[in-house]
OpenMM code with the backbone's topology and positions (N, CA, C; nanometers):
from openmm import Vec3, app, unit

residues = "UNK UNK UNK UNK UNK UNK UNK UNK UNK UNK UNK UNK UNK UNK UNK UNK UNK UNK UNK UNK UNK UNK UNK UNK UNK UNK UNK UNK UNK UNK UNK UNK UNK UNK UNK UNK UNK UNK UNK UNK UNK UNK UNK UNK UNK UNK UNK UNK UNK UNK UNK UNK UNK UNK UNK UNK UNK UNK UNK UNK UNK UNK UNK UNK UNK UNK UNK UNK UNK UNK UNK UNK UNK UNK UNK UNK UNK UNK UNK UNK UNK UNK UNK UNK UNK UNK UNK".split()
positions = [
    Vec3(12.5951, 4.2953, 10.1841),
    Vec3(12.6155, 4.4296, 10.1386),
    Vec3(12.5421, 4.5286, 10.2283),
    Vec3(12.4275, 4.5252, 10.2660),
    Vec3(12.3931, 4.5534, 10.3820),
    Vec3(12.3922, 4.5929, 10.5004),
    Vec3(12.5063, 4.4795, 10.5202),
    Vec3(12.5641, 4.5135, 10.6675),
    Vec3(12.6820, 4.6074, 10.6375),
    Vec3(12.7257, 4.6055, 10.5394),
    Vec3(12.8516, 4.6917, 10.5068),
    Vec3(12.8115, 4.8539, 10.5157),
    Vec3(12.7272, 4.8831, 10.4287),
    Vec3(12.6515, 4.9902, 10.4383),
    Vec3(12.6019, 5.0218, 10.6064),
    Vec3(12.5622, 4.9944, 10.6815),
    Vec3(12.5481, 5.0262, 10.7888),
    Vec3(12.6278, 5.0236, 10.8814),
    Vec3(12.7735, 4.9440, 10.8716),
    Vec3(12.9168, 4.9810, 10.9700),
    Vec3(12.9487, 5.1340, 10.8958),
    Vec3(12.9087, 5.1726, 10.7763),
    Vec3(13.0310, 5.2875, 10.7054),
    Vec3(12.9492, 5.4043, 10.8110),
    Vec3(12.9765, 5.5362, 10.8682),
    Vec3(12.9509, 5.6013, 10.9019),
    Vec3(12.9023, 5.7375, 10.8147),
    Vec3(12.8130, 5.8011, 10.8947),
    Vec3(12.7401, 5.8595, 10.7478),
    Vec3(12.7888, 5.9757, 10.7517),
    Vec3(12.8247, 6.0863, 10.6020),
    Vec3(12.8941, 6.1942, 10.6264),
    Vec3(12.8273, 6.2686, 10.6659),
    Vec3(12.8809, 6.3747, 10.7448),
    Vec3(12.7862, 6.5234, 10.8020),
    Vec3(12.7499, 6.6585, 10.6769),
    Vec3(12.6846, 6.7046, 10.6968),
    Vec3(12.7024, 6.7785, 10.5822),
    Vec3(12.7796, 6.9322, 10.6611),
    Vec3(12.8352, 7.0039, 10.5429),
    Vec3(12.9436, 7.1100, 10.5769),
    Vec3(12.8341, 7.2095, 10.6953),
    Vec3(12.7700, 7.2515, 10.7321),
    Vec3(12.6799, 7.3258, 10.7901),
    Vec3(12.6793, 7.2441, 10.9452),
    Vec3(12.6713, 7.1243, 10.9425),
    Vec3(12.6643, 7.0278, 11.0653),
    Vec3(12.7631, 7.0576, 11.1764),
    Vec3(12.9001, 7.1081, 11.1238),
    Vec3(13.0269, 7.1289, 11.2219),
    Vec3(13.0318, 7.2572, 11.3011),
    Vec3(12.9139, 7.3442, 11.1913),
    Vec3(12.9031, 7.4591, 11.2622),
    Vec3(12.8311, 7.4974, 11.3852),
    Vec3(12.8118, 7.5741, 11.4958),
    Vec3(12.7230, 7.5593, 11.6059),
    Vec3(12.6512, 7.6298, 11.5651),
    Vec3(12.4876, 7.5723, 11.5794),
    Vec3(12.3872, 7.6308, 11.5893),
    Vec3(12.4085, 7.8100, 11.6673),
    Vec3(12.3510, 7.8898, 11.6109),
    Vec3(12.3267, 8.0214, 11.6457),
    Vec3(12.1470, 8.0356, 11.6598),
    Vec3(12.0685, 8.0436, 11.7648),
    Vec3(11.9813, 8.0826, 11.7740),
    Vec3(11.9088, 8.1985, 11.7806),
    Vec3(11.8442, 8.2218, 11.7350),
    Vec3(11.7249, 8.3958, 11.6840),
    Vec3(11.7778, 8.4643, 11.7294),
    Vec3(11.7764, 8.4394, 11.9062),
    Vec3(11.8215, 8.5600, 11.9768),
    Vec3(11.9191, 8.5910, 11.9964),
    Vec3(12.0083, 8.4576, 11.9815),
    Vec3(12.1704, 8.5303, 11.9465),
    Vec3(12.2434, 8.6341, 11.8416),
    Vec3(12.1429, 8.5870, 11.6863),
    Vec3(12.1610, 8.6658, 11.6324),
    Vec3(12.1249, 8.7777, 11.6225),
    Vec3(12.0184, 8.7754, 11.6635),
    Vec3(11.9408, 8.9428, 11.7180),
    Vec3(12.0174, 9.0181, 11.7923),
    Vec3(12.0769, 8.9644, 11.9306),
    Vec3(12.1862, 9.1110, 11.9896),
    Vec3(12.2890, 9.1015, 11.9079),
    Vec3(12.3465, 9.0121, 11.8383),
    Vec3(12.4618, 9.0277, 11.7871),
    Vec3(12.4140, 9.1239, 11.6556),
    Vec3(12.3253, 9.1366, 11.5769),
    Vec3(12.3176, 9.2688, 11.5208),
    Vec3(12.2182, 9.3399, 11.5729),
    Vec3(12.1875, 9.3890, 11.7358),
    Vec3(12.2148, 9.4920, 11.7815),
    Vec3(12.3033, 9.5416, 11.8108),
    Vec3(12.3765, 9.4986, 11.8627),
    Vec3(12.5553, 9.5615, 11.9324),
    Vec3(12.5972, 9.6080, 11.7850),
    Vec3(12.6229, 9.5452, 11.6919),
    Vec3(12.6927, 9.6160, 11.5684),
    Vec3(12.6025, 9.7518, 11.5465),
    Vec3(12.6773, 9.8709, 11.5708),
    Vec3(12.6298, 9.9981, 11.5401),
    Vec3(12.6880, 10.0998, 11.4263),
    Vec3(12.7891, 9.9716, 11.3384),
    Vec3(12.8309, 10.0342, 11.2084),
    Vec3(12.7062, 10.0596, 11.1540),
    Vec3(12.7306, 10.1978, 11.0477),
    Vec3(12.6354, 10.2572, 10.9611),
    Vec3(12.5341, 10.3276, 11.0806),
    Vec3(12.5143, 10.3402, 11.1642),
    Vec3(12.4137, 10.3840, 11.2727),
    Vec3(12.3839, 10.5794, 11.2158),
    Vec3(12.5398, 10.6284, 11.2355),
    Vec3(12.4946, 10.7773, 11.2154),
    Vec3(12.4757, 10.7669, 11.0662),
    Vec3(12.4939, 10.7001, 10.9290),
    Vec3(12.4597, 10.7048, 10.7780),
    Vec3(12.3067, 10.7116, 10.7973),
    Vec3(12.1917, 10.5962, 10.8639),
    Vec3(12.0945, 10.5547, 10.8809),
    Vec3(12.0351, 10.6944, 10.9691),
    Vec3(12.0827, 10.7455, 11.0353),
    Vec3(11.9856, 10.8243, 11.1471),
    Vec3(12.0092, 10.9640, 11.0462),
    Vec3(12.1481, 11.0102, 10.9461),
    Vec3(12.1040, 11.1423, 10.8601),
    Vec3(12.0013, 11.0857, 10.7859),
    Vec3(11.9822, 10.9685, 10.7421),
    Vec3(11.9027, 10.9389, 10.6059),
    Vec3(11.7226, 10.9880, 10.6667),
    Vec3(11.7328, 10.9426, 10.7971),
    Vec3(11.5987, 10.9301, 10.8741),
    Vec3(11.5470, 11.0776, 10.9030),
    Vec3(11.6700, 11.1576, 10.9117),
    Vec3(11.6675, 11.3457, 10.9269),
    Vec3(11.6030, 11.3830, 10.7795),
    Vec3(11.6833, 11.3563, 10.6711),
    Vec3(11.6700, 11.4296, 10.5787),
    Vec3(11.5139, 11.3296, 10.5148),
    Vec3(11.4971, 11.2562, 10.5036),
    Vec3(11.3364, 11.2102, 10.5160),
    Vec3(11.2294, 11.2907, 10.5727),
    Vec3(11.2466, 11.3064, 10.7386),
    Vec3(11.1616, 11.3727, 10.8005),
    Vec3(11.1640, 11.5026, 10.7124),
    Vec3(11.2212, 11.5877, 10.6895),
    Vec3(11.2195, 11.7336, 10.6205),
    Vec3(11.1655, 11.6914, 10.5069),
    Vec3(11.2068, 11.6731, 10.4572),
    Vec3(11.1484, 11.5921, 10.2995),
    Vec3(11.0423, 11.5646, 10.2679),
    Vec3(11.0134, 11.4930, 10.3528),
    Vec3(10.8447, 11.4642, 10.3564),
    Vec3(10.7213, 11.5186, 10.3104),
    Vec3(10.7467, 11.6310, 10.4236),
    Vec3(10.6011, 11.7924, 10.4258),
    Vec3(10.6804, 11.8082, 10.3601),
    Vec3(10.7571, 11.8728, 10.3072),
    Vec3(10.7803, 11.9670, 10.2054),
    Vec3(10.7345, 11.8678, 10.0647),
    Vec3(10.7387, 11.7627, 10.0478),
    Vec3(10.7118, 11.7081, 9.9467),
    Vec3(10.5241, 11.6978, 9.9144),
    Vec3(10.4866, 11.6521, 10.0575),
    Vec3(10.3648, 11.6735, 10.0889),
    Vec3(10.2599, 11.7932, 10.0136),
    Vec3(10.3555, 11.9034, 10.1118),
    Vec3(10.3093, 12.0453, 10.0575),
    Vec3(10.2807, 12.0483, 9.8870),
    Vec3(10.4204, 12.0487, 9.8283),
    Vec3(10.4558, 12.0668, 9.6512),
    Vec3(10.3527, 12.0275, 9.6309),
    Vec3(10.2876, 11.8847, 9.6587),
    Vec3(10.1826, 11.7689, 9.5344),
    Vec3(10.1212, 11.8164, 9.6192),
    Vec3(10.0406, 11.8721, 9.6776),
    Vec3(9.8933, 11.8959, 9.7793),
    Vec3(9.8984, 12.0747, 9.6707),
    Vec3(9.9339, 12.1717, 9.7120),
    Vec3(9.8878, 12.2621, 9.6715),
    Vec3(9.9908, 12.3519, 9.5240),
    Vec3(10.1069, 12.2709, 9.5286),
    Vec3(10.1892, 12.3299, 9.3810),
    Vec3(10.1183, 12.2324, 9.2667),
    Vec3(10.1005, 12.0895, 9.2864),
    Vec3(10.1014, 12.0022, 9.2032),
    Vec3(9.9606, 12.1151, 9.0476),
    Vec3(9.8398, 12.1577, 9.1026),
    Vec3(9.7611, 12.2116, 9.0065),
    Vec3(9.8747, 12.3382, 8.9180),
    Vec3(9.9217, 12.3958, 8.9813),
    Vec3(10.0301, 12.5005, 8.8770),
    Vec3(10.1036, 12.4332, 8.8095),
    Vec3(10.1925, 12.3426, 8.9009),
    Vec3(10.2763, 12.2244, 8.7943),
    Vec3(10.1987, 12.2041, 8.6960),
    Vec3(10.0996, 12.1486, 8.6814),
    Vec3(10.0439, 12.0624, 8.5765),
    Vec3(10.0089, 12.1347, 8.4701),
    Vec3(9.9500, 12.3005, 8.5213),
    Vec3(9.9089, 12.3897, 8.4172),
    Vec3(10.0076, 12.4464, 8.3384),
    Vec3(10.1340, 12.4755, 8.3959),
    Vec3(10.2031, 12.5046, 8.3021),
    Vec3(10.2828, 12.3950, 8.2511),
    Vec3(10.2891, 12.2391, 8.2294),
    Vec3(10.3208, 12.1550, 8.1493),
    Vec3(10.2190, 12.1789, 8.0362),
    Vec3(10.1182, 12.1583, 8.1025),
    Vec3(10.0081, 12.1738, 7.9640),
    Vec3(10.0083, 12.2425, 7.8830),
    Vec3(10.0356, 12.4248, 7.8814),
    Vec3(10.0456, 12.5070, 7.8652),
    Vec3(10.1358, 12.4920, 7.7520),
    Vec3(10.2540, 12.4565, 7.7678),
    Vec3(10.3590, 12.3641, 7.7484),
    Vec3(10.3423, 12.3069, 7.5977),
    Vec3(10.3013, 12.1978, 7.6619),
    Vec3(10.2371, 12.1478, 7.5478),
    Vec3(10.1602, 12.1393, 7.4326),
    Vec3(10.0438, 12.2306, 7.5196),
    Vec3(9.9770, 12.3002, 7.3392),
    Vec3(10.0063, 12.3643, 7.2989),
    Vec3(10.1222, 12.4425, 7.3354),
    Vec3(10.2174, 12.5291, 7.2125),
    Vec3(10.2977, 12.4592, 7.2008),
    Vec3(10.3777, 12.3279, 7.2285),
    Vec3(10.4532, 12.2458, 7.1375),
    Vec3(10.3052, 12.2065, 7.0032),
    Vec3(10.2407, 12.1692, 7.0642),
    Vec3(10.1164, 12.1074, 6.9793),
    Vec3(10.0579, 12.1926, 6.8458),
    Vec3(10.0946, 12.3314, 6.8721),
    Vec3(10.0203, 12.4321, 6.7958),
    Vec3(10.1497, 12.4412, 6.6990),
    Vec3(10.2623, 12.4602, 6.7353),
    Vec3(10.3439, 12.4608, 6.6831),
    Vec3(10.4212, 12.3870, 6.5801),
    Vec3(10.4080, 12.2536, 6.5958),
    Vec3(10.3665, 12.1428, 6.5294),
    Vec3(10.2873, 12.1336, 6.3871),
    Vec3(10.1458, 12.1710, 6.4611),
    Vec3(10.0602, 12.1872, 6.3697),
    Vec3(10.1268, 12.2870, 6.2368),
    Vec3(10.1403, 12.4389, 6.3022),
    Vec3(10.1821, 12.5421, 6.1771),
    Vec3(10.3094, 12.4798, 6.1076),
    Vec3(10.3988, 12.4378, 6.1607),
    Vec3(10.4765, 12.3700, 6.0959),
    Vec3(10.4355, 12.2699, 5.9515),
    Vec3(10.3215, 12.1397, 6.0065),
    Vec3(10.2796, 12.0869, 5.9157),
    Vec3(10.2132, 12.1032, 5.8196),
    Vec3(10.1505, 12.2640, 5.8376),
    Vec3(10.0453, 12.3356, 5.7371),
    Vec3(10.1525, 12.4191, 5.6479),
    Vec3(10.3243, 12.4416, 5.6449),
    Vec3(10.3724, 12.5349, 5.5782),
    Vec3(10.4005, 12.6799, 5.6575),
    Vec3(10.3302, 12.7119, 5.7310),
    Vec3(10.2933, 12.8764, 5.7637),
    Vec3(10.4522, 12.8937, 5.8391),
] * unit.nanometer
topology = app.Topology()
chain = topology.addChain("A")
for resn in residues:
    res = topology.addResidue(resn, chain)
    for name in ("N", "CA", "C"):
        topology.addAtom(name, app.Element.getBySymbol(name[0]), res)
C-alpha cells in the first residue's frame, strides 16, 4: 500500500499553476495604474485648506464655542428647573 501511495502523483494546489508575481512586480504594476490619481490629489487639495483653517477654529474659536454651548445650557438647565417648581 505504500508503494501505491508513492507512484500516485501529488495534487498541486489551485494557487501552484499560477506564476509567482514578485514585490517589485507588483509595485510598478500599481504604479503605472493611475486610475483615481486626480480623485486622490483633489482630496489632498481640499485637506491642505482644511487643515489651518480647522487648526485656527479649535486654537482660538474653540473658547467662544464652548461659552456659548454652556451658556446654552444653563438656560436649558434654569429652565428646567422653573418648569419643575410650577412658576
Amino acid at each position: 500500500m505504500n508503494s501505491q501511495a508513492a507512484k500516485q502523483p501529488t495534487k498541486k494546489a489551485p494557487t501552484d499553476d499560477a506564476p509567482a508575481m514578485s514585490l517589485w512586480t507588483i509595485c510598478k504594476r500599481i504604479h503605472a495604474d493611475e486610475r483615481g490619481a486626480v480623485s486622490i490629489e483633489t482630496i489632498l487639495i481640499i485637506a491642505a485648506i482644511a487643515l489651518p483653517i480647522l487648526i485656527f477654529i479649535i486654537k482660538f474659536g474653540w473658547p467662544r464655542i464652548r461659552k456659548f454651548f454652556n451658556e446654552g445650557m444653563d438656560e436649558l438647565e434654569g429652565g428646567a428647573w422653573d418648569a419643575a417648581d410650577g412658576e
